[in-house]
C-alpha positions as CSV (number, residue, x, y, z in Angstrom):
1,X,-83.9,48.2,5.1
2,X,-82.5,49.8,8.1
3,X,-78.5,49.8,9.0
4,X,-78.1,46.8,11.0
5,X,-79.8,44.5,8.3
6,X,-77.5,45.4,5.9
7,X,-74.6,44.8,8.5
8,X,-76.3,41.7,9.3
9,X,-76.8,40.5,5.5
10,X,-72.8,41.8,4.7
11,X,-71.7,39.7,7.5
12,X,-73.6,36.2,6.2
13,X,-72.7,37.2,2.9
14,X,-68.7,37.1,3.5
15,X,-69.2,34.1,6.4
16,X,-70.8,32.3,3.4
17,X,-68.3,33.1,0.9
18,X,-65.8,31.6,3.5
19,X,-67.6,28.2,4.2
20,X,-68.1,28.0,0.3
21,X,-64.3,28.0,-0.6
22,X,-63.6,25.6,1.4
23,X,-66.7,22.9,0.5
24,X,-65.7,23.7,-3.1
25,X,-62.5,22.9,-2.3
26,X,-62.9,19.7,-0.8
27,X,-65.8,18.5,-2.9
28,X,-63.1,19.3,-5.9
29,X,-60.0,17.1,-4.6
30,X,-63.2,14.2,-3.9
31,X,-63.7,14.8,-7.2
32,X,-60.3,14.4,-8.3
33,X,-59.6,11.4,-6.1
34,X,-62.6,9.5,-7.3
35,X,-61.1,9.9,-11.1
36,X,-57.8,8.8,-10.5
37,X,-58.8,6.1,-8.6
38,X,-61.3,5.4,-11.1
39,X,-64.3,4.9,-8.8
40,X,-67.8,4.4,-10.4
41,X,-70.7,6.2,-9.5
42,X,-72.0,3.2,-8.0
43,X,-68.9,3.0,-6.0
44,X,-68.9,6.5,-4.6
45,X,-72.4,6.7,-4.2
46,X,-71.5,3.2,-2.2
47,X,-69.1,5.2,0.2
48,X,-71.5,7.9,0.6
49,X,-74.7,6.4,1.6
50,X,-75.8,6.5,5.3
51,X,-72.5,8.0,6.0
52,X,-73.0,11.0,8.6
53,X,-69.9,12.9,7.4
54,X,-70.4,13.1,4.3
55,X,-74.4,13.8,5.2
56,X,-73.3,16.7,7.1
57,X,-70.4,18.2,4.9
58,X,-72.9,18.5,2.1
59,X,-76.1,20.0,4.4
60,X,-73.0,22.6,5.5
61,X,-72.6,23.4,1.6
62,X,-76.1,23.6,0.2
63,X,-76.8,25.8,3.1
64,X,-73.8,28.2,2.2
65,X,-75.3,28.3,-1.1
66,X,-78.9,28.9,0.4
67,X,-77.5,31.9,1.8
68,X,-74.6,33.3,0.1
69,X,-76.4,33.3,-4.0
70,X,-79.5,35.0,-2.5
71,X,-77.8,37.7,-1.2
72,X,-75.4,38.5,-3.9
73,X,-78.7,38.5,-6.4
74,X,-80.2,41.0,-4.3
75,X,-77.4,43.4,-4.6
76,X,-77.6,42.7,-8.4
77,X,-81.0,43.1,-8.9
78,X,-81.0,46.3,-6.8
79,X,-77.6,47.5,-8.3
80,X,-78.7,46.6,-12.1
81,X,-82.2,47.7,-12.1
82,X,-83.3,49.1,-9.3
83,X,-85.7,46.6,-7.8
84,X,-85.5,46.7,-4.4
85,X,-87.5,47.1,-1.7
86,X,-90.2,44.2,-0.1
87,X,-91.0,42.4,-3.3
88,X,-87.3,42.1,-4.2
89,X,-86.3,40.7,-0.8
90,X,-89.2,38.3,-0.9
91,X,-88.4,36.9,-4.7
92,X,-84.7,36.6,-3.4
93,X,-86.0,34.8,0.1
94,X,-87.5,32.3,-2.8
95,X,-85.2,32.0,-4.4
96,X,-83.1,30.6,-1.2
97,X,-85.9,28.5,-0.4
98,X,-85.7,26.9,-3.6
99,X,-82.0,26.7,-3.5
100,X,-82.2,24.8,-0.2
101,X,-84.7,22.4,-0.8
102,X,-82.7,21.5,-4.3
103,X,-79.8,21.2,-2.8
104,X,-80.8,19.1,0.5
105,X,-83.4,16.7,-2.0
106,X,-79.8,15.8,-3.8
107,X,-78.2,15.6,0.0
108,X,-80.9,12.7,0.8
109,X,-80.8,11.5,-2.4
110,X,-77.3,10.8,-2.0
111,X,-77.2,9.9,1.5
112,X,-80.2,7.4,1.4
């Protein structure tokens, strides 16, 4: 992989990281909200369907995750044992496929 990939895959790899701390973040003080208030899952999942905020806050998060995990496994994998090359970044680019199609089926399924 030349120079400018790399650059490319660093740069998504610490935007990523950023966006992530702060959807964990607020998805954790939801969480905590929810509890003390002592919502039911039928009541959150109440606030949260058709809503177009909380729609795209979560698309923003499972597509963080889509891109941050892959690349971090790909410097595993090539740091741990060696694999790297074109079959290690296409396992890794399904492995981000998967990720996002996971995540965004529980987006819907949470939105619809």
């Amino acid at each position: 992989m030349n120079t400018r990939s790399q650059v490319l895959l660093w740069g998504a790899q610490r935007v990523s990281a950023m966006v992530l701390a702060l959807c964990v973040v607020i998805h954790l003080v939801t969480i905590i909200y929810a509890v003390r208030n002592g919502l039911s899952a039928a009541e959150i999942l109440g606030r949260t369907r058709g809503n177009a905020g909380w729609l795209a806050f979560y698309t923003v998060f499972v597509a963080a995750v889509a891109i941050h995990a892959p690349i971090g496994l790909r410097g595993i994998l090539a740091e741990s044992i060696g694999w790297r090359g074109r079959s290690a970044d296409i396992f890794v680019l399904a492995i981000a496929m998967s990720l996002a199609t996971w995540g965004w089926r529980a987006v819907y399924a949470v939105f619809v």
